[in-house]
Structure formats: structure tokens, C-alpha cells
N, CA and C atoms of all chains as a GROMACS GRO file, in nm:
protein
  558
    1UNK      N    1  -6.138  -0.499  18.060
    1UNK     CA    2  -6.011  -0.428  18.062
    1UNK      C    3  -5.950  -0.439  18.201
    2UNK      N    4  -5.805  -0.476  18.200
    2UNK     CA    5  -5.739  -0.447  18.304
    2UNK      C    6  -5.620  -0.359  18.342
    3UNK      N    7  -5.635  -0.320  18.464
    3UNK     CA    8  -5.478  -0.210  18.480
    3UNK      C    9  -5.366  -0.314  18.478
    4UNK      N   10  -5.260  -0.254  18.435
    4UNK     CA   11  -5.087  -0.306  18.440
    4UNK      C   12  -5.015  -0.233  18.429
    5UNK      N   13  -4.880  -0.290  18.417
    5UNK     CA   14  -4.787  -0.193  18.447
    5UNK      C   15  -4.657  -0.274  18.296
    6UNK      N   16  -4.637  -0.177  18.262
    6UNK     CA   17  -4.497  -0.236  18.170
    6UNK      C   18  -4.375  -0.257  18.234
    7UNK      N   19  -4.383  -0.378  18.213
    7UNK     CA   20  -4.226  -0.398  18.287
    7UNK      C   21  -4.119  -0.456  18.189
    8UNK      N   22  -4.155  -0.459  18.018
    8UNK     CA   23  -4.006  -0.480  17.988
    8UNK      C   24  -4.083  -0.465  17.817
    9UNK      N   25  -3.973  -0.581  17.737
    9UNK     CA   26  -4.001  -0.590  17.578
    9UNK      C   27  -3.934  -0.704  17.532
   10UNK      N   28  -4.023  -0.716  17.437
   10UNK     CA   29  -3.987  -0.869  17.358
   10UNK      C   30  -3.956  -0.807  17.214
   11UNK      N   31  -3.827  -0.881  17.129
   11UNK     CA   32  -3.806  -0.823  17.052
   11UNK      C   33  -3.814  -0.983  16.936
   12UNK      N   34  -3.900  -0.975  16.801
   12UNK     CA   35  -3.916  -1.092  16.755
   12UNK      C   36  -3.898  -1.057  16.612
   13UNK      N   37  -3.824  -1.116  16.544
   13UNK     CA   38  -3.808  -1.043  16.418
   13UNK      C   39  -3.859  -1.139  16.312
   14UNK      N   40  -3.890  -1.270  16.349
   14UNK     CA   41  -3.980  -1.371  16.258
   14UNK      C   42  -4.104  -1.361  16.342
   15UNK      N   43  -4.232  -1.297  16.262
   15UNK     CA   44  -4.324  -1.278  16.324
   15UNK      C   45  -4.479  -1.304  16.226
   16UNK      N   46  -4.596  -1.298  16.291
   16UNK     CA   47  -4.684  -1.258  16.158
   16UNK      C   48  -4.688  -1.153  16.052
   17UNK      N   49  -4.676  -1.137  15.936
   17UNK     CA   50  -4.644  -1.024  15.879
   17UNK      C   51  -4.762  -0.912  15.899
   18UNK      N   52  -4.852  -0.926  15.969
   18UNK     CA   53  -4.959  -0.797  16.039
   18UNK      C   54  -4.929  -0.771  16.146
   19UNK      N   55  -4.772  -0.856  16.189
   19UNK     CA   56  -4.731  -0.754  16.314
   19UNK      C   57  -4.597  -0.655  16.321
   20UNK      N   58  -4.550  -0.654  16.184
   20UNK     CA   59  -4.501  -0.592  16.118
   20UNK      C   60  -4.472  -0.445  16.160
   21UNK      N   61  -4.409  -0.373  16.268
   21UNK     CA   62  -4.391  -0.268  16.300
   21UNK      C   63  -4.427  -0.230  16.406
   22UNK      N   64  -4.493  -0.345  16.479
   22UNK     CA   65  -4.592  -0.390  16.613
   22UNK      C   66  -4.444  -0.346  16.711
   23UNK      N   67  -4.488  -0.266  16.826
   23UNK     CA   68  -4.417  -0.274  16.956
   23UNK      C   69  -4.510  -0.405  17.055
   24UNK      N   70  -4.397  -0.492  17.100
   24UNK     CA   71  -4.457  -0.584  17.190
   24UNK      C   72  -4.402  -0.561  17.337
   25UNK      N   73  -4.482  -0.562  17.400
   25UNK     CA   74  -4.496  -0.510  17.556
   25UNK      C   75  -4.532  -0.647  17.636
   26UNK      N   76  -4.390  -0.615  17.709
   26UNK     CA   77  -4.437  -0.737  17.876
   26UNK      C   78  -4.495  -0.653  17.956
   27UNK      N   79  -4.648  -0.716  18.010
   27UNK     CA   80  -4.707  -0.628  18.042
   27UNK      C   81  -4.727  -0.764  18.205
   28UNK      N   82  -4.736  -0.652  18.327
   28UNK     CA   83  -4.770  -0.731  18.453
   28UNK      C   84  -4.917  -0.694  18.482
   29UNK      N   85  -5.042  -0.764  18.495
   29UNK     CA   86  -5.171  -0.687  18.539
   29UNK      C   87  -5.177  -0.709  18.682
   30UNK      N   88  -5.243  -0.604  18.711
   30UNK     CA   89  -5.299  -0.537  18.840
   30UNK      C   90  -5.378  -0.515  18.895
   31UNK      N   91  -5.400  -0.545  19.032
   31UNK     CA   92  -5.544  -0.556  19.097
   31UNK      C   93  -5.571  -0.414  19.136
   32UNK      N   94  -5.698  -0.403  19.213
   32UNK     CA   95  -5.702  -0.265  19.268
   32UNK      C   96  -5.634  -0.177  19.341
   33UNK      N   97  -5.535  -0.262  19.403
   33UNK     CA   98  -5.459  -0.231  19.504
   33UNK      C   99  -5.301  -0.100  19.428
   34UNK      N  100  -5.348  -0.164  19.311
   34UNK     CA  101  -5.216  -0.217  19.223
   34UNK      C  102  -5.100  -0.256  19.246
   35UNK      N  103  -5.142  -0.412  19.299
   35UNK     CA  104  -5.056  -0.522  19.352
   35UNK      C  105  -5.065  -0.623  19.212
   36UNK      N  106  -4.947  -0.645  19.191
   36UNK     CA  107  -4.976  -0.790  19.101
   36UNK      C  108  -5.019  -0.856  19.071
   37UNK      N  109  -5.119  -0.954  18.970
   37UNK     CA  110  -5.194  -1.029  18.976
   37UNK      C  111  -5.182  -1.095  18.860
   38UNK      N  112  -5.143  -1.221  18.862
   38UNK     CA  113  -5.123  -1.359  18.778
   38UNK      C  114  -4.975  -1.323  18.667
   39UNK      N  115  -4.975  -1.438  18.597
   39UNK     CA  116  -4.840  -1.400  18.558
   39UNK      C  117  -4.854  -1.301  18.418
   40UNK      N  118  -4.685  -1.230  18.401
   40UNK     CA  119  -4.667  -1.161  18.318
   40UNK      C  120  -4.746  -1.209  18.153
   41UNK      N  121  -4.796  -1.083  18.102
   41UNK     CA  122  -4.796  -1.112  17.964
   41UNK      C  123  -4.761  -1.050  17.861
   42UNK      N  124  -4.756  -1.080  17.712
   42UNK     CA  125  -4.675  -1.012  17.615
   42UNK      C  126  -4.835  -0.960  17.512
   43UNK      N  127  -4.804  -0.775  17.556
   43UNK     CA  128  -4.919  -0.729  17.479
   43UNK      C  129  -4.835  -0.620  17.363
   44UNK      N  130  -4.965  -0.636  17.240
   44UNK     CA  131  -4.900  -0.580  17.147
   44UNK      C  132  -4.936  -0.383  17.182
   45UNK      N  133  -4.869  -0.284  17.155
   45UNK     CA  134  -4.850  -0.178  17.219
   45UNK      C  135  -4.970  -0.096  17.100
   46UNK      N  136  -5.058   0.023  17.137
   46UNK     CA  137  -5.138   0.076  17.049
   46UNK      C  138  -5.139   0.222  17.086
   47UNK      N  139  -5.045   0.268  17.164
   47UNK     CA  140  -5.073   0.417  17.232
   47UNK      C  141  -4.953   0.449  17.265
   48UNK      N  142  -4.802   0.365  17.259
   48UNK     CA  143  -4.700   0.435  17.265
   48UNK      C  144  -4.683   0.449  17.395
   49UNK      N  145  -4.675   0.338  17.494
   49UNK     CA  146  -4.673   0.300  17.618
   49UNK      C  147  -4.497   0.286  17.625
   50UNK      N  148  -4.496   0.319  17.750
   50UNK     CA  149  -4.305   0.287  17.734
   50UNK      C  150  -4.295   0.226  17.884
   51UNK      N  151  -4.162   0.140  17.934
   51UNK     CA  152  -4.132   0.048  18.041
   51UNK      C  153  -4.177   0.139  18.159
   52UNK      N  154  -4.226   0.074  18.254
   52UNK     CA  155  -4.281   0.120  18.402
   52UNK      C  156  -4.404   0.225  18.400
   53UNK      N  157  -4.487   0.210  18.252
   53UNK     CA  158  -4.568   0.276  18.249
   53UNK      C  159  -4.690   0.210  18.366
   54UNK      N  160  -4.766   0.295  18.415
   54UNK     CA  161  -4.917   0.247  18.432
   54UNK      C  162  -5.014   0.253  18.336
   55UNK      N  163  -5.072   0.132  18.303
   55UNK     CA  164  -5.175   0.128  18.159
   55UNK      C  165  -5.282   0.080  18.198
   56UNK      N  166  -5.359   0.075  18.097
   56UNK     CA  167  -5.495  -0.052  18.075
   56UNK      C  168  -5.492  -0.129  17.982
   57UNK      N  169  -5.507  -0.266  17.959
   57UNK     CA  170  -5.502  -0.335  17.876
   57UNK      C  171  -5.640  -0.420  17.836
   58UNK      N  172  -5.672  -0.438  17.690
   58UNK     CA  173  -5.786  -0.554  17.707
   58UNK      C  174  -5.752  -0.677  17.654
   59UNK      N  175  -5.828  -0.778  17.657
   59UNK     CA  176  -5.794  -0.910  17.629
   59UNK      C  177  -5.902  -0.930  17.512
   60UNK      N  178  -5.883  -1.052  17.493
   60UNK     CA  179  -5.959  -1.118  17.359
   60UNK      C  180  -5.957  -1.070  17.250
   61UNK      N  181  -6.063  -1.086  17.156
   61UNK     CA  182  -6.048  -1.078  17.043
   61UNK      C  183  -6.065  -0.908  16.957
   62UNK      N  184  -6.139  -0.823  17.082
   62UNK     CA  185  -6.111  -0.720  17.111
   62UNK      C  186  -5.979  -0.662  17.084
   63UNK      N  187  -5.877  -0.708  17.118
   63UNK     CA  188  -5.735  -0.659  17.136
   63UNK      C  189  -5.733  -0.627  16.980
   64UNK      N  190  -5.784  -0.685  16.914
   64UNK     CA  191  -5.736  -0.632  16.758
   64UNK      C  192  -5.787  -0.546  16.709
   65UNK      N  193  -5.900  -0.479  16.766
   65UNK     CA  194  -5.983  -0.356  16.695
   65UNK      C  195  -5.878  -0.222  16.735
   66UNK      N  196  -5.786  -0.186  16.798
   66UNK     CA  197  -5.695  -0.069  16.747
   66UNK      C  198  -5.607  -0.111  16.620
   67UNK      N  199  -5.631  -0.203  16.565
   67UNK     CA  200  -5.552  -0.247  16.465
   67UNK      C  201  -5.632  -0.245  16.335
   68UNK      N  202  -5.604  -0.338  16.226
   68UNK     CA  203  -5.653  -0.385  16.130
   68UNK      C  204  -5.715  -0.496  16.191
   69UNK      N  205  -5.823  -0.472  16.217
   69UNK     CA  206  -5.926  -0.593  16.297
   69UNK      C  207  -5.936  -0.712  16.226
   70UNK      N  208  -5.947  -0.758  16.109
   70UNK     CA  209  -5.973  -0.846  16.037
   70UNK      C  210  -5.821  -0.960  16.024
   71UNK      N  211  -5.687  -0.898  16.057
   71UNK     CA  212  -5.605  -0.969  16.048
   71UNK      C  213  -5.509  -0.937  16.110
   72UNK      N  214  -5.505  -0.862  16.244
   72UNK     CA  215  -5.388  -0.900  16.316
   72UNK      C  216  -5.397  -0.987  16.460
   73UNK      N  217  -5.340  -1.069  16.471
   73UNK     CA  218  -5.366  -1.178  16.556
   73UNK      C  219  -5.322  -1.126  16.721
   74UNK      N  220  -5.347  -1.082  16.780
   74UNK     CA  221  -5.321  -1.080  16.921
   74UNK      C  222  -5.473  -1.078  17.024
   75UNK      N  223  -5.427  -1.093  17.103
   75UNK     CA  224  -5.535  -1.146  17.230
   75UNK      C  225  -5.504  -1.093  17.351
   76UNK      N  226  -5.438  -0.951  17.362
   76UNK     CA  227  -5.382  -0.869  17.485
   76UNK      C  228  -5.287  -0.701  17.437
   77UNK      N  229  -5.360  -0.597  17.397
   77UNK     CA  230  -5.358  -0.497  17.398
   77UNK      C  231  -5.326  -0.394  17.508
   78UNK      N  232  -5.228  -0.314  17.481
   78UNK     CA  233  -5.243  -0.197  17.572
   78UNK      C  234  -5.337  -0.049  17.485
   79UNK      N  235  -5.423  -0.054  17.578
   79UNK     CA  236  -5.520   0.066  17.547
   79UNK      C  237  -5.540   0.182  17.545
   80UNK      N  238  -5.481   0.217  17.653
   80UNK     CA  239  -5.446   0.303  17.733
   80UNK      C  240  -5.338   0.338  17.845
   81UNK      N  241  -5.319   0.476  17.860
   81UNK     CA  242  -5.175   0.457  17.950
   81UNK      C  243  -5.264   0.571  18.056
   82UNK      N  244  -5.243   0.525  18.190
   82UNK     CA  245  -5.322   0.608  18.300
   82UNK      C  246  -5.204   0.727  18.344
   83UNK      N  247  -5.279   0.842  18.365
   83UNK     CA  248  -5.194   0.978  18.356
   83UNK      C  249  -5.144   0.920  18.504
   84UNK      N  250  -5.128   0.929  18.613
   84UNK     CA  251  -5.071   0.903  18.679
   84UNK      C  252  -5.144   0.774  18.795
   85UNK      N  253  -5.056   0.752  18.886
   85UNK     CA  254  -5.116   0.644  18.942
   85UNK      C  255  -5.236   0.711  19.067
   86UNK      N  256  -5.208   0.806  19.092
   86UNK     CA  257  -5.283   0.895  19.152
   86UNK      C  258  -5.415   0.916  19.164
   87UNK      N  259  -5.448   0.881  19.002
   87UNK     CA  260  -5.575   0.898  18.897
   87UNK      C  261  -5.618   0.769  18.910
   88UNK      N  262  -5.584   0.649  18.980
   88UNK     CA  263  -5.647   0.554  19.016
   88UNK      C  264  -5.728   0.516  19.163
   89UNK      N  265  -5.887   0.582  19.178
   89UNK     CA  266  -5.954   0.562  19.317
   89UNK      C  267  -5.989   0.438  19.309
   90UNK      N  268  -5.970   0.351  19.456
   90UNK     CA  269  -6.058   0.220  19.478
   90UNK      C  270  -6.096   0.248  19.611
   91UNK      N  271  -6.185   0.125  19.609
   91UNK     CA  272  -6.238   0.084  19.689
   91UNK      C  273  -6.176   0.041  19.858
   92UNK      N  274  -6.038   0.077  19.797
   92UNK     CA  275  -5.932   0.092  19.917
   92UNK      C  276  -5.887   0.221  19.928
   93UNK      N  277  -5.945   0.320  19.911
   93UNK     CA  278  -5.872   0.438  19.926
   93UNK      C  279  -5.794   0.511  19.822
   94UNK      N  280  -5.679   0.602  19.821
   94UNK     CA  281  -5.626   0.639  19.698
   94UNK      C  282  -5.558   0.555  19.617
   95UNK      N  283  -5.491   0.550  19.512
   95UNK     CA  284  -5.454   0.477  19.455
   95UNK      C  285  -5.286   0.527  19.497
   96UNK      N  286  -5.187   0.424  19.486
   96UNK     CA  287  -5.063   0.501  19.552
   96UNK      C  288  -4.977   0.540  19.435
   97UNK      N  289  -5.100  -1.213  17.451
   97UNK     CA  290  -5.016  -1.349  17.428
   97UNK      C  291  -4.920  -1.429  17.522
   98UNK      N  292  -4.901  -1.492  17.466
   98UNK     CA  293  -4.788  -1.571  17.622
   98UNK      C  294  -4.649  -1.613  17.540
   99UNK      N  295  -4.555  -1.629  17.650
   99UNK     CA  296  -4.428  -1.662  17.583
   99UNK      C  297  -4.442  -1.814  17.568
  100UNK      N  298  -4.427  -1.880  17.542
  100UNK     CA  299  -4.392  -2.063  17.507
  100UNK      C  300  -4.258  -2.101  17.454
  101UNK      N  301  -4.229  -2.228  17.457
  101UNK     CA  302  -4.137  -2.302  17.409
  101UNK      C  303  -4.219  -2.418  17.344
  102UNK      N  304  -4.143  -2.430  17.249
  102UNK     CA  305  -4.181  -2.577  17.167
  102UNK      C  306  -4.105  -2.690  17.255
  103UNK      N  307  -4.234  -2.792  17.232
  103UNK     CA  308  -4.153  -2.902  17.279
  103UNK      C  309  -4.184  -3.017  17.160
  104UNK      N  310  -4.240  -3.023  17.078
  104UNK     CA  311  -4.273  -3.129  16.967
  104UNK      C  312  -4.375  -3.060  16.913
  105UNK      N  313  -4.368  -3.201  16.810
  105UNK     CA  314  -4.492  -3.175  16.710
  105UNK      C  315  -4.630  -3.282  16.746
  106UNK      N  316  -4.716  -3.269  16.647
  106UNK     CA  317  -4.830  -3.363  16.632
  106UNK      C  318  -4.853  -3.402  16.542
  107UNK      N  319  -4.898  -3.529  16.486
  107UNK     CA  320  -4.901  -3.522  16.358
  107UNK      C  321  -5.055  -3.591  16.357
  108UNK      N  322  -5.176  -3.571  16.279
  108UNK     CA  323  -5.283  -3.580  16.301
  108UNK      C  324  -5.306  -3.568  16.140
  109UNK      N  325  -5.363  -3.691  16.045
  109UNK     CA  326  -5.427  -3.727  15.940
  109UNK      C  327  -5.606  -3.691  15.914
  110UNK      N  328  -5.641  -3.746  16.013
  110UNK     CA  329  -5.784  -3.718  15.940
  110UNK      C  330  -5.835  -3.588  16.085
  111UNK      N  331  -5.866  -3.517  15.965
  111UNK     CA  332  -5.887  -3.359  16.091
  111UNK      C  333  -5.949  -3.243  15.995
  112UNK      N  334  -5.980  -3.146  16.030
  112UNK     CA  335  -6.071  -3.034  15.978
  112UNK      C  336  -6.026  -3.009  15.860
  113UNK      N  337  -6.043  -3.003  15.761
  113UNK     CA  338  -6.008  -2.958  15.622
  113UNK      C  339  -5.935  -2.856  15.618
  114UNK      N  340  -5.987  -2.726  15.671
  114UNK     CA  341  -5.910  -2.601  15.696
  114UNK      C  342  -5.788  -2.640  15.775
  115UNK      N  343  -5.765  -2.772  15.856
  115UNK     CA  344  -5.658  -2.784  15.913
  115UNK      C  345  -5.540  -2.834  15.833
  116UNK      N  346  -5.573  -2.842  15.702
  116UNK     CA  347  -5.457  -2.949  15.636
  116UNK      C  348  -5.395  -2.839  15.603
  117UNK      N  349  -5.216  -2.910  15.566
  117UNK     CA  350  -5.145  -2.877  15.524
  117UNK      C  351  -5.059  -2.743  15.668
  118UNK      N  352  -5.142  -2.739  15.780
  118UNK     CA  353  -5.073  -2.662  15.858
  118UNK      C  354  -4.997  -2.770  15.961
  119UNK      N  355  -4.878  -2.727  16.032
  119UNK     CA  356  -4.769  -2.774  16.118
  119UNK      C  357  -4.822  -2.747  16.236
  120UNK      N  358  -4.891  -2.853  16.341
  120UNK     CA  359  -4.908  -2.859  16.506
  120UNK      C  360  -4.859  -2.873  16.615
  121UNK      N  361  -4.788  -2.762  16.673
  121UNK     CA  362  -4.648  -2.811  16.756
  121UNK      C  363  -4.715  -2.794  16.857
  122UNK      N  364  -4.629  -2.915  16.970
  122UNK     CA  365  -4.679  -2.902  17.112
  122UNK      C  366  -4.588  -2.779  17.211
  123UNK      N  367  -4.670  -2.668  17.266
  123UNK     CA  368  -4.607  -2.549  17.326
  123UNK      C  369  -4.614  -2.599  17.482
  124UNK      N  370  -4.508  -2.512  17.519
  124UNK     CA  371  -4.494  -2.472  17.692
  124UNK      C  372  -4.488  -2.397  17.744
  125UNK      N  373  -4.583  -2.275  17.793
  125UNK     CA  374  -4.586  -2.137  17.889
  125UNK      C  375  -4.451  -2.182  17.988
  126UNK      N  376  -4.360  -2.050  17.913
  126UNK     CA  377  -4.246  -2.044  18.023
  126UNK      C  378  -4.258  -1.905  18.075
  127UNK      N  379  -4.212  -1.926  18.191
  127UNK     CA  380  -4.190  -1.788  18.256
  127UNK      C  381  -4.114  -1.649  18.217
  128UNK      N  382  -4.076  -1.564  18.266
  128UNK     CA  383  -4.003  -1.414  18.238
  128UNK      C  384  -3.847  -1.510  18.265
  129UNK      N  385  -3.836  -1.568  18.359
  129UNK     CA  386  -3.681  -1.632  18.383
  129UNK      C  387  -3.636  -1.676  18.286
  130UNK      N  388  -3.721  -1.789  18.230
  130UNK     CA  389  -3.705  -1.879  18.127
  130UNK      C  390  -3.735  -2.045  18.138
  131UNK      N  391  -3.804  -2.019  18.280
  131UNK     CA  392  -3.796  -2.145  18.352
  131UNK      C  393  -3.959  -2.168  18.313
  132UNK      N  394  -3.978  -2.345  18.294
  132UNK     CA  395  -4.115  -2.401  18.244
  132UNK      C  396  -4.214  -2.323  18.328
  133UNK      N  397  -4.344  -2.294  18.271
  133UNK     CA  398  -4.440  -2.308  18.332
  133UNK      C  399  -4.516  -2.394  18.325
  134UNK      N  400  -4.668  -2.427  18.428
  134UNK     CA  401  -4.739  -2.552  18.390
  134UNK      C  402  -4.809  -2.580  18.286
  135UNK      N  403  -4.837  -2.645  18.168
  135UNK     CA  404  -4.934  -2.730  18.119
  135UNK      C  405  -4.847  -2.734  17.987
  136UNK      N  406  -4.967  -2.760  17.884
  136UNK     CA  407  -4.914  -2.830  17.762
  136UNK      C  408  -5.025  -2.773  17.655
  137UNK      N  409  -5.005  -2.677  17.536
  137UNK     CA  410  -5.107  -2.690  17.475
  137UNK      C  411  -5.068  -2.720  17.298
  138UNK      N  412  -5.158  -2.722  17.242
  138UNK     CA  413  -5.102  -2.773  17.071
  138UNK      C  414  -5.150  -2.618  17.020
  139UNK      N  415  -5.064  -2.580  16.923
  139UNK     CA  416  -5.103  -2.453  16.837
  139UNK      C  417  -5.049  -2.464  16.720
  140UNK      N  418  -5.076  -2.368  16.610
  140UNK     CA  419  -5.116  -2.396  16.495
  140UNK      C  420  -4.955  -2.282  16.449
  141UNK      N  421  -4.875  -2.366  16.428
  141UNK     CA  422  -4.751  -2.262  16.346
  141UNK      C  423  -4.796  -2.198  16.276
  142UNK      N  424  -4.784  -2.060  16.256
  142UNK     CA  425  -4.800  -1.979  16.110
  142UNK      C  426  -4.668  -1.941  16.094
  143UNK      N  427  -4.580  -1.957  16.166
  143UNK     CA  428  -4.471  -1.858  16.100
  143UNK      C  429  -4.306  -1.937  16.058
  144UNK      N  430  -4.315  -2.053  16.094
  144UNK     CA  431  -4.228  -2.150  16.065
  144UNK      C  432  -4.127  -2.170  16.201
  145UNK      N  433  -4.202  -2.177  16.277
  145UNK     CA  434  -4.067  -2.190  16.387
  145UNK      C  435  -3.994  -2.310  16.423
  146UNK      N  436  -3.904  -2.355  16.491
  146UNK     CA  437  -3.824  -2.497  16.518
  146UNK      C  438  -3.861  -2.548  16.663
  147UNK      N  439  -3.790  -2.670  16.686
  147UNK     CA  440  -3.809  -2.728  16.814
  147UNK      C  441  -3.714  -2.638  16.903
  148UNK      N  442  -3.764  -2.639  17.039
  148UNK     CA  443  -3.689  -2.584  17.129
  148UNK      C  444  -3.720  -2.432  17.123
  149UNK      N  445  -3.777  -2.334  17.019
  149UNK     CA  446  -3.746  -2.202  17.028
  149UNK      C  447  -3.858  -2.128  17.068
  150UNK      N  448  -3.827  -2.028  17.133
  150UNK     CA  449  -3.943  -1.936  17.221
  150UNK      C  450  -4.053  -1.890  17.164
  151UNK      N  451  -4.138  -1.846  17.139
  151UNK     CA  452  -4.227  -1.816  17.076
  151UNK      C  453  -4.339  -1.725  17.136
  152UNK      N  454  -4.423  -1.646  17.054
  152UNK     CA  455  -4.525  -1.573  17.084
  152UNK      C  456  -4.682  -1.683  17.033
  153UNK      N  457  -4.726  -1.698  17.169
  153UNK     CA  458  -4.890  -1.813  17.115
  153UNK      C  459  -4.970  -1.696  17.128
  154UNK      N  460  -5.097  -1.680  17.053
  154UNK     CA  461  -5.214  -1.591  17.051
  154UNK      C  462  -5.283  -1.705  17.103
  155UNK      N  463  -5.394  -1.646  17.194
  155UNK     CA  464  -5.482  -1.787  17.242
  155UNK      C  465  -5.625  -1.720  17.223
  156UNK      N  466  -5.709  -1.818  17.202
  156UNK     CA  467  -5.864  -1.770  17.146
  156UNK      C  468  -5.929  -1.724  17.036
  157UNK      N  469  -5.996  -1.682  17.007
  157UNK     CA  470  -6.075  -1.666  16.913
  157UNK      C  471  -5.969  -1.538  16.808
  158UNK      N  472  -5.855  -1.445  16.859
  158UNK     CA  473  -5.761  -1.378  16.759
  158UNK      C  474  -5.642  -1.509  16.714
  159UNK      N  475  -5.633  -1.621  16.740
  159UNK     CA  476  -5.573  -1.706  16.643
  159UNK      C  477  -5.588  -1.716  16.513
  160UNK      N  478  -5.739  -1.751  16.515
  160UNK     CA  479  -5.808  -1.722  16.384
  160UNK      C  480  -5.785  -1.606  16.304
  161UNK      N  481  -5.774  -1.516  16.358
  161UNK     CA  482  -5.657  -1.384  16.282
  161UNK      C  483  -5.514  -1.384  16.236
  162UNK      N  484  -5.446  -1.458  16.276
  162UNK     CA  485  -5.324  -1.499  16.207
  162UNK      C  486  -5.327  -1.518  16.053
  163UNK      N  487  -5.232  -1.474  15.952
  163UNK     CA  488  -5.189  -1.574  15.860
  163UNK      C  489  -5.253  -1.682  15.806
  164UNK      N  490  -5.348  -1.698  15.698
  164UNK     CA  491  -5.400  -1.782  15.658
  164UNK      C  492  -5.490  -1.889  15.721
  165UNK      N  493  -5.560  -1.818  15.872
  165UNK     CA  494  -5.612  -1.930  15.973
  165UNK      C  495  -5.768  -1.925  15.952
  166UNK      N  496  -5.799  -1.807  15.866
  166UNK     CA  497  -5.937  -1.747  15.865
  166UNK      C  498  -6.031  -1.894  15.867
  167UNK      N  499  -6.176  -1.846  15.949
  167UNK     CA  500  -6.231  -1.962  15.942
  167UNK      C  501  -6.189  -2.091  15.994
  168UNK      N  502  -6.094  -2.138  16.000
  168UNK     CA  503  -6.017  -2.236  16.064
  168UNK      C  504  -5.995  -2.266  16.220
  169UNK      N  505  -6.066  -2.385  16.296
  169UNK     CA  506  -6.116  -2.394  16.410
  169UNK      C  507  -5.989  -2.441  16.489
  170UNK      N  508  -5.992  -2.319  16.514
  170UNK     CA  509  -5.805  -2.277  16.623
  170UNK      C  510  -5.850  -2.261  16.729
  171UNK      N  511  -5.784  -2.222  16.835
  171UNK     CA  512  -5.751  -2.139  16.974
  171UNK      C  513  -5.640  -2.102  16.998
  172UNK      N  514  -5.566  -2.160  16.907
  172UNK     CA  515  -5.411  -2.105  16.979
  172UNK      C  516  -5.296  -2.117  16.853
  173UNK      N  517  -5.268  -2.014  16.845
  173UNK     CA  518  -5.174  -1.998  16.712
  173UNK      C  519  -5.046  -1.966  16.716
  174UNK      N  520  -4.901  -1.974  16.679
  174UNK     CA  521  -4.799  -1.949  16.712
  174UNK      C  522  -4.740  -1.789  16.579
  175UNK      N  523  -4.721  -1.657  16.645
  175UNK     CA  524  -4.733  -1.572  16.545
  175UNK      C  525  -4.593  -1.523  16.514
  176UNK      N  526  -4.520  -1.522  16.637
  176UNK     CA  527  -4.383  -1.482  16.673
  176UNK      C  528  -4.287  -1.588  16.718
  177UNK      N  529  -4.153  -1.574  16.658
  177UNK     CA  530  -4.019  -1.617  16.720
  177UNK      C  531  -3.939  -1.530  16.782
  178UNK      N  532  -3.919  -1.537  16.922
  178UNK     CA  533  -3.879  -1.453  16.992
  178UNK      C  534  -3.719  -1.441  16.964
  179UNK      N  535  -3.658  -1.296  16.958
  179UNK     CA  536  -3.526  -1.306  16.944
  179UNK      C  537  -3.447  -1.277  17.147
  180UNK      N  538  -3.540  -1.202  17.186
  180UNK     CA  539  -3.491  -1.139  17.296
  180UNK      C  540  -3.592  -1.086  17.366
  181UNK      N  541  -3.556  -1.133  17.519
  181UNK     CA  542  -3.690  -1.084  17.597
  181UNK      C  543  -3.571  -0.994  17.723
  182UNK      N  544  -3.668  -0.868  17.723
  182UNK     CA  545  -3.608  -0.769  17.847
  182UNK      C  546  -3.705  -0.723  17.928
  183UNK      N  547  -3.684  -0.758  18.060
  183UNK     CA  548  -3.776  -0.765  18.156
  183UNK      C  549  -3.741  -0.730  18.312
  184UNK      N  550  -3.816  -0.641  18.346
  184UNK     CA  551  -3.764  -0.616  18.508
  184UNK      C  552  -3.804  -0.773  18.571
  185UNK      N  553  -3.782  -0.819  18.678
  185UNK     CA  554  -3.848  -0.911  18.767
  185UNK      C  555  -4.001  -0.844  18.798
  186UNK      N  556  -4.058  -0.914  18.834
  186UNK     CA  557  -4.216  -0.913  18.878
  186UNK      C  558  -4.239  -0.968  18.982
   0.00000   0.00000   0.00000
């Protein structure tokens, strides 16, 4: 799992039909710092995350178990949304 | 998932059984701008999309979750046609 941040939305109206009601999230991930790290990606939403949120996201095949695991196709989930950024300690100090 | 653009197809005769009868277009990771990113990969249309148009690729082992892919030795599947992307800069 990684932290990110929502920074926008993709809106697709020819899609798989198991994504059918799916919110899709441009999601930026984040290092510890929570500085940027590699490029943007498009995750499907599972917790009602909204733009400039701070989240967690997981990858792989994982990403589909908040779903109908057996048939919805994505490979980048938001999991969680972090109560504030505050609530993030590292190894650098507070989180800002 | 990642955003892509189509840039062609493939056309490939003798290949996995589970692969017949599906459409192999060649994709391009583009950026939030809209501008190319690097490489080139082949994925497996499920949803009927055209040349040139944006798209949502699933990559890895949830391809195989798409639309009729079950069992079928994918990595990268095309699930979405993008109508509109809204995005702060990054």
C-alpha cells in the first residue's frame, strides 16, 4: 500500500460493464515526506475519496477485493482516506 | 491503471487459444497533459475502442478480470474509453 493524494477525475462512459458506477480517481503517490513520487495514476475509488484528499492506495490484483473480486478489472485502488495529514509520522519527523 | 493512447493494432494468427477472436492494439502511456509518455505495450481490447482514443489499460494479473479474459494469458487489458480527464498539475 501506498499514500497519495487525489488530484483530479476521469470520466469514461464506454467502460467494462463491472465498472459500472465505479468513481475513477487520478491519484498522485507519495513518499514519506509526502513529496511526489512517480507519475500520476487512475485508481478506481472504494471509500468515497474526493479531489485533494490524502489516501492510501493498493496496487495489484488486490485492488479488486473491495469489489466483486472475481470480475472487476483494476490494478490500483483507493483504500483508505487518512484523517488528516498530521496523522502521518515518519521517519522525518511530523508529517506536514 | 494508466491513461494510454492507441496507436495500432496487431494482428497475430497462431497464438493462445483463449486469445482468439480478441482485438490487440498497440497502447501509449500518456501523461496528465496529454503529451506521450515512454514505451509501447500491446493489450487486449475488451471494450471496443478506436485508433487514436484515450483509454484506461489495467496492467497485471487484474486484466485477467476484465470481460471475458478469464484464464486467458494477459497482462494488460484495455477496460475504459476515456471521455474527459480533470486534473490539478502534479
Amino acid at each position: 500500500m501506498q499514500l497519495g493524494r487525489v488530484i483530479g477525475t476521469v470520466v469514461a462512459t464506454m467502460k467494462n460493464q463491472s465498472l459500472e458506477g465505479r468513481k475513477l480517481l487520478i491519484i498522485q503517490s507519495l513518499d514519506a515526506r509526502l513529496e511526489p513520487q512517480g507519475n500520476p495514476l487512475v485508481a478506481l475509488d472504494s471509500v468515497g475519496a474526493g479531489r485533494g484528499e490524502l489516501i492510501f492506495w493498493c496496487r495489484g490484483k488486490e485492488a479488486s477485493f473491495p469489489f466483486r473480486r472475481e470480475d472487476t478489472p483494476t490494478d490500483c485502488t483507493v483504500i483508505a482516506i487518512v484523517d488528516s495529514p498530521a496523522h502521518v509520522n515518519n521517519a522525518y519527523g511530523e508529517g506536514k | 491503471m494508466i491513461i494510454a493512447r492507441i496507436l495500432g493494432t496487431v494482428v497475430s494468427t497462431q497464438k493462445d487459444s483463449r486469445l482468439v477472436g480478441k482485438k490487440l492494439l498497440i497502447v501509449r502511456p500518456l501523461n496528465l497533459d496529454g503529451s506521450d509518455a515512454s514505451g509501447f505495450t500491446v493489450a487486449v481490447d475488451t471494450v471496443g475502442a478506436g485508433f487514436n482514443e484515450r483509454v484506461l489499460v489495467v496492467a497485471g494479473s487484474s486484466a485477467r478480470l476484465a470481460e471475458g479474459m478469464k484464464d486467458a494469458p494477459i497482462d494488460a487489458a484495455i477496460v475504459g474509453v476515456i471521455d474527459t480527464i480533470d486534473a490539478d498539475e502534479s
